[in-house]
PyMOL CGO cylinders between C-alpha atoms (Angstrom):
from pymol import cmd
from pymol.cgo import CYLINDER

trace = [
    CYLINDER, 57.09, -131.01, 116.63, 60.65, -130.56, 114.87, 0.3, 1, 1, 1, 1, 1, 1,
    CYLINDER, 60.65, -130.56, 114.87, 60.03, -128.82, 111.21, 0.3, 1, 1, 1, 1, 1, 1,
    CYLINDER, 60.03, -128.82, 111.21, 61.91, -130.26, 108.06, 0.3, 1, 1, 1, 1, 1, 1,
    CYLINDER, 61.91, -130.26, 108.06, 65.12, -127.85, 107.51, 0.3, 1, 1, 1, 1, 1, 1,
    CYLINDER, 65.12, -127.85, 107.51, 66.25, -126.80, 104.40, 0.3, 1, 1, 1, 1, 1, 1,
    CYLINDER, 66.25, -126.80, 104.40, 69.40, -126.02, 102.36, 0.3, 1, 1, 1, 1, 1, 1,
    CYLINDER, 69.40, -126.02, 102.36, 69.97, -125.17, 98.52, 0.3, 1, 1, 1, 1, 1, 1,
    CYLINDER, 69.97, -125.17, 98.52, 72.37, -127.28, 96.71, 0.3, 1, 1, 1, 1, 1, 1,
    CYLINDER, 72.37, -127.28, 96.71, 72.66, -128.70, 93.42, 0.3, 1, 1, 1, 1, 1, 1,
    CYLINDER, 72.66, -128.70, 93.42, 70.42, -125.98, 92.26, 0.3, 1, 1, 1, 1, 1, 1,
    CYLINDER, 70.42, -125.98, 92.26, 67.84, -127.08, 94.21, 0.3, 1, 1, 1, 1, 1, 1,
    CYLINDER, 67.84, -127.08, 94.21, 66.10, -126.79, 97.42, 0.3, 1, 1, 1, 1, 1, 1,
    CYLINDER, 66.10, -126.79, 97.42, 66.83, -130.02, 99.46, 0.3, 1, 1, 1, 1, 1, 1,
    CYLINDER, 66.83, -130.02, 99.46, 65.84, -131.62, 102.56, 0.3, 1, 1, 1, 1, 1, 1,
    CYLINDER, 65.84, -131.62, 102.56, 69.12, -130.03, 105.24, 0.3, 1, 1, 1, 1, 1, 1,
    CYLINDER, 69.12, -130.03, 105.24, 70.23, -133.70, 106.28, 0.3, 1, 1, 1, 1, 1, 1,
    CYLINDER, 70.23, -133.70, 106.28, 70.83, -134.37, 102.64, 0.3, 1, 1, 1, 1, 1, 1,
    CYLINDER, 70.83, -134.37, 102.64, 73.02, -131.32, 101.79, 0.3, 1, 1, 1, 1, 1, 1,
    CYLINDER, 73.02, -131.32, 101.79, 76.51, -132.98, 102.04, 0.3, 1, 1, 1, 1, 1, 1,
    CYLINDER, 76.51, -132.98, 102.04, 79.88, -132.46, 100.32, 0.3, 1, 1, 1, 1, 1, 1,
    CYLINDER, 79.88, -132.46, 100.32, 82.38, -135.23, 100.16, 0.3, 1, 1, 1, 1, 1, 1,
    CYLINDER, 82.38, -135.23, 100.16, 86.31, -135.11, 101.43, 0.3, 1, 1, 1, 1, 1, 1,
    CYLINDER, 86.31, -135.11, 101.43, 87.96, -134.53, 98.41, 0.3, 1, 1, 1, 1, 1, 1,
    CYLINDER, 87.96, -134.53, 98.41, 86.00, -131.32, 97.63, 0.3, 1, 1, 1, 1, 1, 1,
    CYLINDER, 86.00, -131.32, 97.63, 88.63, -128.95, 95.80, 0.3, 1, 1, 1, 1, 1, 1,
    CYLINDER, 88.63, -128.95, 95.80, 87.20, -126.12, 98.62, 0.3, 1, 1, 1, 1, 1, 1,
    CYLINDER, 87.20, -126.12, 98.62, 88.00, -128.26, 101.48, 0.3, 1, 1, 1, 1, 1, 1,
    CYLINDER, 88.00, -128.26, 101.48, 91.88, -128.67, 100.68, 0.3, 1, 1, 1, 1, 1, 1,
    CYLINDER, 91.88, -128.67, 100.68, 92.61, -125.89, 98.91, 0.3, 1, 1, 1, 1, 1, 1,
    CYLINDER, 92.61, -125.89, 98.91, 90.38, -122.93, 100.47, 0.3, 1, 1, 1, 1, 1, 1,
    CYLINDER, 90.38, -122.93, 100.47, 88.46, -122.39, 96.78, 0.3, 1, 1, 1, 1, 1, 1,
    CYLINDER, 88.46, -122.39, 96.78, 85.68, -121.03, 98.09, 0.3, 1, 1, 1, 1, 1, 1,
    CYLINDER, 85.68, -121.03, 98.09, 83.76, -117.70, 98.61, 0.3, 1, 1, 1, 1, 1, 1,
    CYLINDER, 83.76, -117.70, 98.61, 80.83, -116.59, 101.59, 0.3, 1, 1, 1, 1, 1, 1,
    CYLINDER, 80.83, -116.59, 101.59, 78.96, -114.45, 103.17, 0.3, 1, 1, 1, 1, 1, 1,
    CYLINDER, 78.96, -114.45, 103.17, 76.95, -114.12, 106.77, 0.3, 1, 1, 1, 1, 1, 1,
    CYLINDER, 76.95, -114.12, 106.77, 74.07, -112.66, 106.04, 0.3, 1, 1, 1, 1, 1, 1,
    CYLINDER, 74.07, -112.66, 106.04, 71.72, -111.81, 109.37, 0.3, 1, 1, 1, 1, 1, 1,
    CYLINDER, 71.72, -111.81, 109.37, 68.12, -111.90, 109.17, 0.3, 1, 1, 1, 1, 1, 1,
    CYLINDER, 68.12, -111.90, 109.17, 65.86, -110.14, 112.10, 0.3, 1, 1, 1, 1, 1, 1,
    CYLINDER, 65.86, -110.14, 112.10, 62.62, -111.64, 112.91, 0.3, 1, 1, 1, 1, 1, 1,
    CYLINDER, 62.62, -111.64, 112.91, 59.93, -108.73, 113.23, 0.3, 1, 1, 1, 1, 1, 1,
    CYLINDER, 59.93, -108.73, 113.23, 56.86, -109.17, 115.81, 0.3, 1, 1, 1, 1, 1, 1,
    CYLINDER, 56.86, -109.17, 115.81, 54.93, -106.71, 114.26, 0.3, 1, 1, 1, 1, 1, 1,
    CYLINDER, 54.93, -106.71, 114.26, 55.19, -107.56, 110.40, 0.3, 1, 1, 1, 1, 1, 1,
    CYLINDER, 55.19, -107.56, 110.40, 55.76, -111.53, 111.05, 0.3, 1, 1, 1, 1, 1, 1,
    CYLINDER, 55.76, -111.53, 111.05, 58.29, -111.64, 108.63, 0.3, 1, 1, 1, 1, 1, 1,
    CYLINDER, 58.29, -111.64, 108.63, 62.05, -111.99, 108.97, 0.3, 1, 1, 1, 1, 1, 1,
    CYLINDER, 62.05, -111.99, 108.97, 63.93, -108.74, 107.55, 0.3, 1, 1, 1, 1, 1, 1,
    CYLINDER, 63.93, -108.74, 107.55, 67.45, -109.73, 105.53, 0.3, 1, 1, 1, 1, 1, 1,
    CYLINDER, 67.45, -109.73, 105.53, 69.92, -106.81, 106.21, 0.3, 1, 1, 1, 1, 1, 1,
    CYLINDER, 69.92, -106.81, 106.21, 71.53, -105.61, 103.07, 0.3, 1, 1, 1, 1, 1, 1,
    CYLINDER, 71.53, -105.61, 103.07, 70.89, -108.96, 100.96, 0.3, 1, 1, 1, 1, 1, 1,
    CYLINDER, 70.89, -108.96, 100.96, 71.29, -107.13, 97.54, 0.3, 1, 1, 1, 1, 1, 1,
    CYLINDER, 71.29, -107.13, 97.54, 74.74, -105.83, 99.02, 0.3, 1, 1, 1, 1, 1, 1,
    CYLINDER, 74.74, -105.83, 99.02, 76.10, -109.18, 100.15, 0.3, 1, 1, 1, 1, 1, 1,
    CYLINDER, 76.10, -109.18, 100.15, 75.78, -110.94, 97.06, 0.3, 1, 1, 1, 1, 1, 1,
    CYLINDER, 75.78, -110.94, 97.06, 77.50, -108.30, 95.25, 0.3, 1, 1, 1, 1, 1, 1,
    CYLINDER, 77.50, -108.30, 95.25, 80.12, -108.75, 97.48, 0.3, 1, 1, 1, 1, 1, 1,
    CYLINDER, 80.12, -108.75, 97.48, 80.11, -112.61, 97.34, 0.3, 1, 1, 1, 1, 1, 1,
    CYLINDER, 80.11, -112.61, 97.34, 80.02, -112.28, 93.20, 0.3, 1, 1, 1, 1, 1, 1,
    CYLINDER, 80.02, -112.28, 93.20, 83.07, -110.22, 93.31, 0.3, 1, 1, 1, 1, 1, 1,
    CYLINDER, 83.07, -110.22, 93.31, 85.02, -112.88, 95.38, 0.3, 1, 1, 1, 1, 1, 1,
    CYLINDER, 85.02, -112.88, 95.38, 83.99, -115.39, 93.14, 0.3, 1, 1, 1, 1, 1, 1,
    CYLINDER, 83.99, -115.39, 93.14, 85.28, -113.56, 90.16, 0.3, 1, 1, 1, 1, 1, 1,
    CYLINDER, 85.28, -113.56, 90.16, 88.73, -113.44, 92.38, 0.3, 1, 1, 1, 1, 1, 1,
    CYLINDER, 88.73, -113.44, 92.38, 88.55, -117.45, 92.23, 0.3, 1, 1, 1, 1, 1, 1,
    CYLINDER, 88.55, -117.45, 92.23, 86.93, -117.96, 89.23, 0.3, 1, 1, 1, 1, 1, 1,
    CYLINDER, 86.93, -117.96, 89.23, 84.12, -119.30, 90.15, 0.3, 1, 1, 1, 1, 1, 1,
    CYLINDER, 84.12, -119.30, 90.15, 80.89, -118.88, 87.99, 0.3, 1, 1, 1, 1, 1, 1,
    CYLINDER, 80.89, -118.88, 87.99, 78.22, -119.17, 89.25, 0.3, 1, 1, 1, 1, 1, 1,
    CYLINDER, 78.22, -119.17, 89.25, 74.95, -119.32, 87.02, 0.3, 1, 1, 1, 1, 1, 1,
    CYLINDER, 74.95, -119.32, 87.02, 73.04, -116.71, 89.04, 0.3, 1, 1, 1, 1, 1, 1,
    CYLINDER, 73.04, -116.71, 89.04, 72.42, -113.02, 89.09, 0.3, 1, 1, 1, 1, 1, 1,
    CYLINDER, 72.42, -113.02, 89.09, 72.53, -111.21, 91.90, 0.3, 1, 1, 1, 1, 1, 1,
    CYLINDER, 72.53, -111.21, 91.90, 68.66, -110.86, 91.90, 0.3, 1, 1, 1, 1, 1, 1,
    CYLINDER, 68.66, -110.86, 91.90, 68.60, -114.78, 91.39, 0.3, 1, 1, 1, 1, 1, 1,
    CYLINDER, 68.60, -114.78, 91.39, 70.29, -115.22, 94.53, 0.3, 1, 1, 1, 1, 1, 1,
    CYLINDER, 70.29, -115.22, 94.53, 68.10, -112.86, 96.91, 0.3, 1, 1, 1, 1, 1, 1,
    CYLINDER, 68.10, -112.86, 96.91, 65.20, -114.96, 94.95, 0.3, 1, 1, 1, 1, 1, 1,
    CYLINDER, 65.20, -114.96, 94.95, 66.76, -118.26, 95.99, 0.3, 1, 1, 1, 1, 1, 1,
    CYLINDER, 66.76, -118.26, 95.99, 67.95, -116.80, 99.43, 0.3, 1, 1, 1, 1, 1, 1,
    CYLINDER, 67.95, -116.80, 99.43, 64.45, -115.38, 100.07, 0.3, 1, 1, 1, 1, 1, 1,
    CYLINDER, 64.45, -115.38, 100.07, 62.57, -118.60, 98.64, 0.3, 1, 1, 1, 1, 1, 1,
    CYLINDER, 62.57, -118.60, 98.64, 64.79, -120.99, 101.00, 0.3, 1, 1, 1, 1, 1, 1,
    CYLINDER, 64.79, -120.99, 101.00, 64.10, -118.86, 104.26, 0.3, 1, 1, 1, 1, 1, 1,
    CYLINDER, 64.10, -118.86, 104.26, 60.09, -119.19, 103.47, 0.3, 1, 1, 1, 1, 1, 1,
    CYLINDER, 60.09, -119.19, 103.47, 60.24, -122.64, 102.93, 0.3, 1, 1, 1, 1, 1, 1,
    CYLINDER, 60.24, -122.64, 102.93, 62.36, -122.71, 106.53, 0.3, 1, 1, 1, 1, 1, 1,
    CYLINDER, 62.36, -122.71, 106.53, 59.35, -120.91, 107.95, 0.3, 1, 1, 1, 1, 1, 1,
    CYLINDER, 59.35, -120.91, 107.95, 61.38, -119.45, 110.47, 0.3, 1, 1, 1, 1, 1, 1,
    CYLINDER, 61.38, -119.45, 110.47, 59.57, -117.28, 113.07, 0.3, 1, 1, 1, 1, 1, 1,
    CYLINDER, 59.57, -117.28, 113.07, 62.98, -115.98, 114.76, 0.3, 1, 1, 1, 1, 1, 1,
    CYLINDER, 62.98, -115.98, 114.76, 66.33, -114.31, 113.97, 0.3, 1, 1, 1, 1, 1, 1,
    CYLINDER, 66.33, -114.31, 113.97, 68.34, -116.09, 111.31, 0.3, 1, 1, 1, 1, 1, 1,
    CYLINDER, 68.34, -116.09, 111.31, 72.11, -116.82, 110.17, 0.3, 1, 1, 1, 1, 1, 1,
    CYLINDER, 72.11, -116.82, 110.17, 72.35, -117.20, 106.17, 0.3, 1, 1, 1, 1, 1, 1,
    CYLINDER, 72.35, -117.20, 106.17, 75.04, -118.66, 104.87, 0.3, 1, 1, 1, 1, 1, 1,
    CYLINDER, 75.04, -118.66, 104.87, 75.75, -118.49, 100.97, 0.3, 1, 1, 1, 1, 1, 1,
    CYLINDER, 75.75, -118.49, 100.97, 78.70, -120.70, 100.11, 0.3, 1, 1, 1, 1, 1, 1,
    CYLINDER, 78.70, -120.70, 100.11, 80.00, -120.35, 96.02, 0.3, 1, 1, 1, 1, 1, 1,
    CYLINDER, 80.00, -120.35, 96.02, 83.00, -123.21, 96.11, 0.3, 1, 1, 1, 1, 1, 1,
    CYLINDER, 83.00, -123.21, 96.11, 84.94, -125.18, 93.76, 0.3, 1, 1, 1, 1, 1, 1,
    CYLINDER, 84.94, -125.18, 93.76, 82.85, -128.57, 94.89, 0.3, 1, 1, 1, 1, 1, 1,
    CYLINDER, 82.85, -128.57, 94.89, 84.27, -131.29, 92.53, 0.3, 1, 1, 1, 1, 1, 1,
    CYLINDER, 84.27, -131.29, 92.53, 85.48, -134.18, 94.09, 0.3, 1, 1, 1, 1, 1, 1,
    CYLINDER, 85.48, -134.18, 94.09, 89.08, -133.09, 92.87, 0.3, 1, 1, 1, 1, 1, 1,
    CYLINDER, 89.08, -133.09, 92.87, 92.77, -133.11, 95.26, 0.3, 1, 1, 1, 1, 1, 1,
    CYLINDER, 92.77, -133.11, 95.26, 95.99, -132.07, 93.18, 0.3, 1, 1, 1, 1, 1, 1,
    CYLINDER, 95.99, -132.07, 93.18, 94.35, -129.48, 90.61, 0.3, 1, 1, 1, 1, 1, 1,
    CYLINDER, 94.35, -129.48, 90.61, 95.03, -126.01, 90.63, 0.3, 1, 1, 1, 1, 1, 1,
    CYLINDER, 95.03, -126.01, 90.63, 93.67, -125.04, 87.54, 0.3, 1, 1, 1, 1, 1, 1,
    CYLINDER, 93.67, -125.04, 87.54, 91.04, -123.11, 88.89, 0.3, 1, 1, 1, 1, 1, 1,
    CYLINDER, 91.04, -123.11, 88.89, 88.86, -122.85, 85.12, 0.3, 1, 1, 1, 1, 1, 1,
    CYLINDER, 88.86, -122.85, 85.12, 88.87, -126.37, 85.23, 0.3, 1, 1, 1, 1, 1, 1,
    CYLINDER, 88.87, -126.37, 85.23, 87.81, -127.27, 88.83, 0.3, 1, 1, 1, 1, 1, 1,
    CYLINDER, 87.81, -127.27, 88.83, 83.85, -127.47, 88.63, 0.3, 1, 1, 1, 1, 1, 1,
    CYLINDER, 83.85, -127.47, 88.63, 81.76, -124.74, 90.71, 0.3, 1, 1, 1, 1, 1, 1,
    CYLINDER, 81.76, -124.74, 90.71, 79.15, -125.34, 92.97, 0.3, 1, 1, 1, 1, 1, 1,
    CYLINDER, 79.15, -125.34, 92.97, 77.04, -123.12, 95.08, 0.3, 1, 1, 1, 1, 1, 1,
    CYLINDER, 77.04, -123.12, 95.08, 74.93, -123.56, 98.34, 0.3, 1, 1, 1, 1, 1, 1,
    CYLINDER, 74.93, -123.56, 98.34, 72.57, -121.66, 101.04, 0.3, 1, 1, 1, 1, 1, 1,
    CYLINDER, 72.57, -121.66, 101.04, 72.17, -123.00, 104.56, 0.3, 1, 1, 1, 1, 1, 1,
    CYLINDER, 72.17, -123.00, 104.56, 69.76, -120.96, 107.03, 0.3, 1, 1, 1, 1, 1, 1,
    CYLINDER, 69.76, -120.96, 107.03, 70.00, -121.56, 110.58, 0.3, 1, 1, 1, 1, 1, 1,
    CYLINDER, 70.00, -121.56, 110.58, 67.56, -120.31, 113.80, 0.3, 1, 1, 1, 1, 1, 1,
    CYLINDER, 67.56, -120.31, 113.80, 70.96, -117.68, 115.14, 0.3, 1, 1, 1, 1, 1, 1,
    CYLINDER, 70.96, -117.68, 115.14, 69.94, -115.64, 118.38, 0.3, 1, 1, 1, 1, 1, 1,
    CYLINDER, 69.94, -115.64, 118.38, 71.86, -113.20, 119.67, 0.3, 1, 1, 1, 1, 1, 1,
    CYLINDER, 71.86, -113.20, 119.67, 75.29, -112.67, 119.40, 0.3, 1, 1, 1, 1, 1, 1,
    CYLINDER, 75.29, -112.67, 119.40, 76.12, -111.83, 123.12, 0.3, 1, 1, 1, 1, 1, 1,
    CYLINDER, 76.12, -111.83, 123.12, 75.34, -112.64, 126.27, 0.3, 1, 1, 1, 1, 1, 1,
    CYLINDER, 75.34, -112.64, 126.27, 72.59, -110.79, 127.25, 0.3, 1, 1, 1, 1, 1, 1,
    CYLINDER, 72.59, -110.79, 127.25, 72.27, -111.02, 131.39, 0.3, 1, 1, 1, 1, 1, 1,
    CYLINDER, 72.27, -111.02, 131.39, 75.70, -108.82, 131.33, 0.3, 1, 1, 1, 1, 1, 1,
    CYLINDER, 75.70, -108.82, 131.33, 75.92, -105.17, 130.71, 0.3, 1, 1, 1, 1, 1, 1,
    CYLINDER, 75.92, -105.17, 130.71, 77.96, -104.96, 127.38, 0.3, 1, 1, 1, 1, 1, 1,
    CYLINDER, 77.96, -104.96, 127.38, 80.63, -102.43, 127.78, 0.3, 1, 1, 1, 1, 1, 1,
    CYLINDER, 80.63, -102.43, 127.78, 82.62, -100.80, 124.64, 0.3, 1, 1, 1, 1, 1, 1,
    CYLINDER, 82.62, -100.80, 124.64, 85.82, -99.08, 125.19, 0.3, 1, 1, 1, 1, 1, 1,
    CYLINDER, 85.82, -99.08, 125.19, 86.78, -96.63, 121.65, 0.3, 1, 1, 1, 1, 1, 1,
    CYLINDER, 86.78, -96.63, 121.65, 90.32, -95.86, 121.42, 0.3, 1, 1, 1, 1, 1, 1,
    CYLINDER, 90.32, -95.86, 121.42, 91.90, -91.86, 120.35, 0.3, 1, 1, 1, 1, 1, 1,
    CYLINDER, 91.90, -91.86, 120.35, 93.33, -92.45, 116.62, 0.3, 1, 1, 1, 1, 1, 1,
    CYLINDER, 93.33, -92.45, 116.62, 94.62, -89.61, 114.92, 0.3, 1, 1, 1, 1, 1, 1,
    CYLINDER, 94.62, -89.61, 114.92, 96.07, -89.31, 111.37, 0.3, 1, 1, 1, 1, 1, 1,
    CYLINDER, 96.07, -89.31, 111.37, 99.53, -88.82, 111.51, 0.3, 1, 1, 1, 1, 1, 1,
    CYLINDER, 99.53, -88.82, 111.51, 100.77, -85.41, 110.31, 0.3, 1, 1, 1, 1, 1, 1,
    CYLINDER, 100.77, -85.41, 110.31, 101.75, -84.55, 106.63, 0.3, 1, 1, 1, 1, 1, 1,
    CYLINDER, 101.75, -84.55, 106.63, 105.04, -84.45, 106.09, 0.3, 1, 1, 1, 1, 1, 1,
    CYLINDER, 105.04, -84.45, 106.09, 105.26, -82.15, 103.55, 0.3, 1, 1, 1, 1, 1, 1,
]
cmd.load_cgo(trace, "trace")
């Protein structure tokens, strides 16, 4: 049995198949947006996924946003809420990609007046794995870096 996914949008929780932007999104065309990649660990022994440094990514993703002037109407606590809310309604029993997207989502080509442009701001969550391939030993190679000298 295939669960119903979710996605924020609108500021709302929505059904995932309904979360859609159209072509002419100001983001698409002119790159007016701000995210993050958030992982999120599923834990055998406490059933619950674990968010690395949520609190720290939307700080991050609120700075950018100030870059683009986007404003969005939600603290960083109101975020982890929403973020947090969205991945229980998922009821995902696995690792986790988050995506938090702030963009400048009206339907709007040939604007550049960024306080003008509406703002818009969405959360996907999708079932993410592992990054590599595990069956091969993973093998790192550091390189020597020094600081050049002083000159002085």
């Amino acid at each position: 049995m295939t669960q119903q996914a979710w996605a924020f949008l609108g500021g709302k929780q929505i059904p995932l198949e309904d979360a859609k932007v159209g072509v002419r999104t100001h983001a698409l065309h002119y790159g007016t947006a701000v995210f993050e990649g958030i992982r999120g660990n599923w834990n055998e022994r406490t059933g619950k996924v674990v968010i690395f440094r949520l609190k720290e990514h939307y700080e991050r993703l609120l700075r950018g946003c100030n870059i683009l002037r986007i404003d969005l109407p939600y603290s960083v606590y109101d975020l982890c809420k929403i973020t947090t809310d969205l991945l229980e309604r998922n009821g995902y029993r696995e690792d986790v990609y988050i995506r938090p997207l702030a963009f400048k989502g009206e339907q709007l080509v040939a604007n550049l007046n960024l306080k003008t442009v509406e703002d818009e701001f969405t959360i996907v969550i999708v079932p993410f794995g592992s990054y590599i391939d595990n069956t091969r030993p993973l093998k790192c190679q550091t390189s020597s870096w020094r600081r050049p000298m002083d000159s002085s």
